[in-house]
Every structure is written in structure tokens, then in C-alpha cells.
N, C-alpha and C positions, 0 to 999 in steps of 0.2 A: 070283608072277612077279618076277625081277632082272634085273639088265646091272649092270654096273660103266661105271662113269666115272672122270674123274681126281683124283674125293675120296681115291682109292684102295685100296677095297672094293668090293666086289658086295652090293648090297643090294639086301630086299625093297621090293619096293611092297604097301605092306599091302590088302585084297581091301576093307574099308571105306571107303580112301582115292579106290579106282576107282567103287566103287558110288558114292557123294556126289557126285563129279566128274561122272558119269553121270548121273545122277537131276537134277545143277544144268540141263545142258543139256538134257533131257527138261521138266523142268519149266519152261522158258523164264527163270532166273535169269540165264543166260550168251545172248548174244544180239550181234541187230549193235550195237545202242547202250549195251549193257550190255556190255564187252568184260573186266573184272576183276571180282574180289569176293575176300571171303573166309569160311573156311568154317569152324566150330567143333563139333569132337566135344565134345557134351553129356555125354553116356556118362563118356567117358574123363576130365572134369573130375571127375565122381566118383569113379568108379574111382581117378584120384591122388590127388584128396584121400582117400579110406579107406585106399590106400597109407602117408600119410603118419601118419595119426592109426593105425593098426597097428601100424609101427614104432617109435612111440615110447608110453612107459609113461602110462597112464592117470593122467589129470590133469594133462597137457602141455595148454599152450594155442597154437594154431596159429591164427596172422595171418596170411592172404594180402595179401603186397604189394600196394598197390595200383594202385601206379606201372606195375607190369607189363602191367597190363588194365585201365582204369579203366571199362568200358562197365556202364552199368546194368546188363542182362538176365545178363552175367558175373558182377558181385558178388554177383547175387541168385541163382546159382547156386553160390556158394563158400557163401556164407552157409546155404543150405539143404543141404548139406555137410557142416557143422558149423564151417565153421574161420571164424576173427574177420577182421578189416582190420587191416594197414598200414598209416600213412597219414602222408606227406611233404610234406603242404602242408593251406593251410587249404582250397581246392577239392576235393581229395581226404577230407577230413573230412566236407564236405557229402555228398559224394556217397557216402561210405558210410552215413551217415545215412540218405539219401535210402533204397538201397538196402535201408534194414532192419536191420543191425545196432546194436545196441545200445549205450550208454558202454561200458559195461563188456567190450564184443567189442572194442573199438579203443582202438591202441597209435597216438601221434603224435609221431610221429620225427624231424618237417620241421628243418632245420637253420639255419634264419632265420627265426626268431618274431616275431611283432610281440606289442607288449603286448596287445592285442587278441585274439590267437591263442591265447596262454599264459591267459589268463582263461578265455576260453570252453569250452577242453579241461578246464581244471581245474574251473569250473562245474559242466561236464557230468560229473565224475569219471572222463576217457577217463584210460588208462595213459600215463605222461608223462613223455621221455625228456629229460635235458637237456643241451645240447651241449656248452656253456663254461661260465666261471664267472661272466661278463656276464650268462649267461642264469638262472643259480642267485640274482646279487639281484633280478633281478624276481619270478623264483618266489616266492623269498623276504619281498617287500614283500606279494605277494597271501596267501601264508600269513599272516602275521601279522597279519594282517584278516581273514580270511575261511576254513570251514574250507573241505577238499575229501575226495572219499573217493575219487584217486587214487591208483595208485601212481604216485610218482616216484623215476626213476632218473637214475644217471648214464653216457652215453656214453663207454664209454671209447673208444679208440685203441692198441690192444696196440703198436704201430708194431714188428711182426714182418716186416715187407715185402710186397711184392708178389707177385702171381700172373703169367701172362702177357701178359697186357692191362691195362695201367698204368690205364687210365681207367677202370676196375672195380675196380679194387684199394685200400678203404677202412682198409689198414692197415701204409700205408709212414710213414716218417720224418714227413712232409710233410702227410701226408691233411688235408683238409678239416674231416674228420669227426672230433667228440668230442675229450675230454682225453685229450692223448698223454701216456701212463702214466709214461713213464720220461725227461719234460721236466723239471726243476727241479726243484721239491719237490713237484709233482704229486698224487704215491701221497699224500704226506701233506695235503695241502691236499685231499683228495675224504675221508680217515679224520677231518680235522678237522671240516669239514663235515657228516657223518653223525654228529658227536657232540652239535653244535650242533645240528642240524635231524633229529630224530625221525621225522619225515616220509619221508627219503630210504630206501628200502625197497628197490631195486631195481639191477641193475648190468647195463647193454647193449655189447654188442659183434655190430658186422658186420664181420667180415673183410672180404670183397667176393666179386663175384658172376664165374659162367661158369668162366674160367680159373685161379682161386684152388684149389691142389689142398687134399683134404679131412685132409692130411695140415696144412696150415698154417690152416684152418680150427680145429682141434680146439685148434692151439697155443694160436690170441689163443683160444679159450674155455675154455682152460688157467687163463690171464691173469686171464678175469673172475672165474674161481673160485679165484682162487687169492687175488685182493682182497674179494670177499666173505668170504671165510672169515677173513682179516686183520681187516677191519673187526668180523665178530662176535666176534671173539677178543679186539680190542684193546677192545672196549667192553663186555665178558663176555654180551652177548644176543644174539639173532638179532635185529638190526635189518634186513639185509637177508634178506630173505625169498624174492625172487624175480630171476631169471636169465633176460633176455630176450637168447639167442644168437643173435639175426637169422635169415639166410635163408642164399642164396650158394650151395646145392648144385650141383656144375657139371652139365651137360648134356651128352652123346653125340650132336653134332646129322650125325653120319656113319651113324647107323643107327638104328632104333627102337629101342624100348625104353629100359630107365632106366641108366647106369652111371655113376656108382654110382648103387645106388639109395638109397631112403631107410633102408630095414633095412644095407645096409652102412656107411652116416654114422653109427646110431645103434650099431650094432658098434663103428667107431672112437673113440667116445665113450667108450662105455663101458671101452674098452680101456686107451686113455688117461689119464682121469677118471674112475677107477673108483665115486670116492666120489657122484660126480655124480646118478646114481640109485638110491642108497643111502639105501634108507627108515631105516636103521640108525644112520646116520653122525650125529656129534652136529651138525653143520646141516645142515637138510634145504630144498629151492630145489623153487617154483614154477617149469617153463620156461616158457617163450616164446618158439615161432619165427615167422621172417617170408619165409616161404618164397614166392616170386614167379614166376621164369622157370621155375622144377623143377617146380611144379605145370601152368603152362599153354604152357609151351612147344611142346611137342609135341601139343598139343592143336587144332592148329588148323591152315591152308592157305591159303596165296594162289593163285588160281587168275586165269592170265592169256592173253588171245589174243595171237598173233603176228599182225602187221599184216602186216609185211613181211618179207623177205629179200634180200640183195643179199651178192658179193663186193668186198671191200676189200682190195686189197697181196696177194691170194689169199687170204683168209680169209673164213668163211662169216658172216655178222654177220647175226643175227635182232631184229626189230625188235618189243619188246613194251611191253605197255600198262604193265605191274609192271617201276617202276625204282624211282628214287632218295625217292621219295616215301611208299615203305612199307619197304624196304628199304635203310635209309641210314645204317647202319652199315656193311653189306654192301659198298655200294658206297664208302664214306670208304675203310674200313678192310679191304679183301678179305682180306688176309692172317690174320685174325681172324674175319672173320663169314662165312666160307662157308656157303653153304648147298645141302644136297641141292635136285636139280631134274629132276622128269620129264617126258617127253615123254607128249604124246596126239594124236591126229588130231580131226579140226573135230569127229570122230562120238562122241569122249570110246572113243577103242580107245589102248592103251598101246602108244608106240612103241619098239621092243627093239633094232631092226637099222639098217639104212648107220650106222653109226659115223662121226662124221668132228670134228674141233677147229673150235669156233665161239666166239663172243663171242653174249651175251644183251643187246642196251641196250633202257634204259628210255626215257619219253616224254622226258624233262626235256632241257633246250637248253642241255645243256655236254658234253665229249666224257666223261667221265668219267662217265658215267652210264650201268653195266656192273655188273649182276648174276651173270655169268659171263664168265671168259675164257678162251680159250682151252681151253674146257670141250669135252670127248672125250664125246658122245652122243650120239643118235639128231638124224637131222641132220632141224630145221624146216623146216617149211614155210609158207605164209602160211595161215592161218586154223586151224592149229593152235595146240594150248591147252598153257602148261608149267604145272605144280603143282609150286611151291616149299616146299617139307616144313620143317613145324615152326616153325610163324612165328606162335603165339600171345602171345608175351612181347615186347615193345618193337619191335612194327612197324608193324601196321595203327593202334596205340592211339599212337605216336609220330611221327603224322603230318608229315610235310616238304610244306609248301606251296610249294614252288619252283614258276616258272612259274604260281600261282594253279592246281594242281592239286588235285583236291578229295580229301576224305575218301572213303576204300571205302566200301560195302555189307559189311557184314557179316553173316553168319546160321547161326546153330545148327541142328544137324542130329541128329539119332536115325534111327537105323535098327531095325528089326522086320522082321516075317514079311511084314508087308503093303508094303515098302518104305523109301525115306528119304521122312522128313518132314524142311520145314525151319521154322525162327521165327528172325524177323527179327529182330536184334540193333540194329543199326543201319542206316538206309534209306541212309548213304551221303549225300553233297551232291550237289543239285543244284547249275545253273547257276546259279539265285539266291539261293542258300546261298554260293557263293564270291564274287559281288558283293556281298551285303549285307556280308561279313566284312571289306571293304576298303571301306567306305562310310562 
């Protein structure tokens, strides 16, 4: 079943999405005091991930971000999957640990180390990226003491520019992130360094993620291969061995499905950088991706009741539990983080008909707090439920405590002959979960 709205297509509601939504209210998930949650296809994290490890050539090593989802019962489903961790902070190390992966599954990327940080990765022999060259003499003090059996690499900064959302975009001028390749003597100060330090094995680059087309992704991975190959050339061995190209695959969050997908990326690759997986070619690279939003985005659902309903200035304005608190990019940055959103009635039936332009706000106590505007759909009503499509990557896991609003409910869902089953992911905060956290 479709309708179109003013994302401006006609899309399906996929018959999974209704069944879960249905089955949450059957099964008493969705309630008067339970008014949100969110809902995670189990299935389909696999399904992407086998997506992912298909398209690219055996013996690719696949990290899921883990910035993107960090909930236990998620990692321990990418990990039984097959794919490794990502990990951008020291909390996020633990908790892949925690999760079950292994040193040698986890790459740590985080971009302000403490010595502390940089020890313990290297202890542990995780893959280990380095940002600056501040952060190369401490590497540097703990090698010369102690061995380690990571790999370490260097962060570059292709600085090819931007995507369409600047604040994703890890490879402008300016970026944050890594040595900008074509800053001063740069190239040579990372070829000097690898000649010096035997150690250094590896060469990273993330473009940046969502709006970054795959056309300037393949560039900066142009870049890293093109200094790898410099570096084994100018030092006549293959000192670097491995090529961890990041993540950043962008998302179609206007309709299901993958576009591009992952076999299209790994086409452009190849098309590109022909030599890149060329068993043939006189240096041959370990990858490594660190794929995040591509794999669990569309994996998942916010599912919210409408409280209320009222007109304003003429305009229809629905009053929902899901605003700024789970969805807060959406509502900063509307122009960039839309998101599909359907209608249901209180009984979880799909609503297709009265058409009419409304606004969606959320709980929060600022007027800006609008998950839709002026959105062309089936017109709410109060104790109806909308399902916001595709909200597994940086929403419910990037919580906005404004107003002391607490964490969702989260829970994984499979479906079968016999029904949907669900497993709780996260129980969500209570009342004295958000007290104690300001205590």
C-alpha cells in the first residue's frame, strides 16, 4: 500500500513495517503510558550486513560504526553477522568489548586520545588510526618501550571538499579529521614517518557520511591509494599493507531500499581504482570498512502517539510524543534530515485518505520543535500513531535530553509463520533513571 506526500514520491509502506506496528499494539508495547518506542528489524540487520560482505571481495574486513548504534543487544547482532566495530571514543571500545568482539575485530578511530587511550588500544593490539602528528610522538614513546601487534595507521584528510551537509563532510579544507594531505609538506612528513617507524602499516581515509556523493567518496580513496603506493614505492617494500576506506555510503531515506547500494560502491571502486582489488598488481591492500548509517539505518522505526490536534493561523498542527529528543537533526536541520512519516489509526490500520498540509511537533518546550512541516498527508487525529521510517542510525542511540526527556524503549522484532516476536533492546528510562542522571 502508497500515498505520496510532499517528500515528493509515492511510496510504499512496506507489509513488515504494518505487521510490527500492529503486533506492538496487540501485544501491549504501545499503551496509554507507553505512548513512543522504537522498533528494530532483526532480519534485515542481517540481511545488510550479508549485503555488504557480498559485495565486496573476500577477505575485506567490515567494521560497523559504532557511533551509529551503540546499544548492546545491536552490537551483539552485527558481531554475530560477521562484521567488526568502529569505535570513536574510549566508551565506545568498552562497550564493544563488552559486546563480544574481539582486539583484533576493532579499529579506533576516536580523534582526541588521551595517553591512556592510546595505550590500552595498543595493549590490546586493536587497529589504530592516528590523527595528527602530536598524536604519532606518543604512539611513538609507547612503541619504543613496548611492542604491540596492531596495526597502525595514518588518518589522512584527502581535503577534496564537501558533500551537501557540511557537518558530515570529513574532507574539506578545514576538517577536523586527520592529516590534510596537501597542507605543507604533509605527503612528505607521513613518507618520512613510515620510513622511520616500521610499525606504520596502514593508511585511513573517511570522506564523510549521508550527503557525500559516491562519486567523491572513491576520489579521497583515490588519494589514500595513491600514498600508499608512493610510500611502498619510495621505500621499495610493501610497508603499508592495509587500506581502511571508512564508511559514508549515502542513504535513499525517500524510499526503501538501498541506492546506491553496496555492489554499486564496490563497481565505482573498482572502476575507478582498478588496481585496488587486483590480486595481481604489485601491491596488494587489506580493506577496511566502517560502514554505520548504510547498514542500520533503514533498519529500524520510531513509532509515536498523537496526543493532540489543534489549528493554528489555519494550519492543522499535531501534537506528538517523537520530537526533538530522538529526532534532532531533523528538527535543527529540516532542510537535510527529512524523514518519511506514516499515518496509522489508534487500531495500527494505515491511513491513505483526507489529504490535507499539517505540521508534526514534538514534546519539547521551544517552538521549533517540528518533525514535519507543512507535510501534505493523511490528516491526524488524536490517539493516532505516526511511524517515522528509517531512524536506526543517529536517533533513538543520540539521545537529546532537553526538558529532562528520557531515553526510548527500544526493541527488536522478527517476524515468522507464527507472528512478530519482540526482544527488548533497551527498557527505555524511567522516571528515576532521569532523576538519578541529574543527581
Amino acid at each position: 500500500m502508497c500515498y505520496k506526500d510532499n517528500m515528493g514520491k509515492t511510496f510504499n509502506i512496506a507489509k513488515y513495517k504494518r505487521q510490527a506496528l500492529q503486533a506492538a499494539l496487540q501485544q501491549g508495547l504501545l499503551q496509554e503510558n507507553s505512548p513512543l518506542l522504537v522498533l528494530v528489524n532483526q532480519q534485515g540487520i542481517v540481511d545488510t550486513a550479508n549485503s555488504l560482505q557480498q559485495a565486496f571481495p573476500d577477505g575485506t574486513r567490515h567494521c560497523f560504526a559504532v557511533k551509529a548504534n551503540p546499544y548492546l543487544e545491536i552490537l551483539k547482532l552485527m558481531r554475530n553477522a560477521g562484521l567488526g566495530a568502529e569505535v570513536a571514543s574510549a566508551p565506545e571500545l568498552e562497550l564493544a568489548l563488552q559486546a563480544g568482539f574481539s582486539p583484533k575485530q576493532i579499529v579506533f578511530d576516536a580523534p582526541v586520545k588521551t595517553q591512556a587511550e592510546i595505550e590500552r588500544a595498543l595493549r590490546l593490539g586493536i587497529a589504530f588510526n592516528i590523527d595528527n602528528f602530536q598524536e604519532l610522538v606518543r604512539v611513538a614513546q609507547f612503541m619504543s618501550q613496548y611492542s604491540s601487534t596492531s596495526s597502525i595507521g595514518f588518518r589522512i584528510n584527502p581535503q577534496i571538499g564537501a558533500g551537501a551537509v557540511a557537518s558530515t563532510s570529513t574532507a574539506t579544507l578545514t576538517s577536523k579529521f586527520g592529516i590534510g594531505l596537501n597542507d605543507e609538506d604533509n605527503r612528505q612528513k607521513i613518507i618520512n614517518a613510515c620510513k622511520q617507524y616500521p610499525w606504520i602499516n596502514t593508511i585511513h581515509v573517511h570522506v564523510g557520511s549521508v550527503a557525500c556523493p559516491v562519486s567523491l567518496m572513491t576520489q579521497g580513496i583515490r588519494a589514500a591509494f595513491d600514498l600508499a603506493e608512493e610510500i611502498n614505492q619510495t621505500l621499495d617494500h610493501p610497508q603499508i599493507k592495509h587500506l581502511d576506506i571508512g564508511g559514508g555510503l549515502p542513504v535513499d531515506f525517500e524510499q526503501d531500499g538501498d541506492n546506491p547500494s553496496f555492489k554499486d560502491y564496490v563497481n565505482a571502486l573498482k572502476q575507478q581504482i582498478p588496481a585496488l582489488f587486483d590480486a595481481s598488481h604489485t601491491f596488494t591492500y587489506q580493506i577496511t570498512t566502517e560502514f554505520g548509517r548504510a547498514i542500520i539505518a533503514k533498519n529500524a522505526m520510531t513509532i509515536g502517539r498523537i496526543e493532540y490536534t489543534k489549528q493554528m493561523g489555519g494550519r492543522q498542527i499535531a501534537l506528538s510524543h517523537i520530537g526533538v529528543q530522538t529526532l534532532t537533526r531533523t528538527v535543527i536541520e529540516p532542510e537535510y534530515w527529512k524523514r518519511r512519516i506514516s499515518a496509522f489509526t489508534s487500531q495500527g490500520q494505515l491511513k491513505t485518505e483526507h489529504i490535507v498540509a499539517q505540521d508534526i511537533a514534538g514534546p519539547a518546550c521551544f517552538a521549533g520543535d517540528l518533525i514535519a512541516r507543512n507535510r501534505e498527508m493523511p490528516r491526524l487525529e488524536a490517539g493516532d500513531y505516526i511511524l517515522v521510517h528509517d531512524t536506526g542510525s543517529y536517533h533513538f542511540s543520540n539521545h537529546y535530553q532537553y526538558n529532562a526527556l528520557p531515553h526510548l524503549p527500544v526493541y527488536g522484532f522478527t517476524i515468522s509463520k507464527n507472528g512478530v516476536t519482540f526482544k527488548r533492546i533497551s527498557k527505555g528510562q524511567s522516571l528515576d533513571d532521569v532523576i538519578s542522571d541529574y543527581s
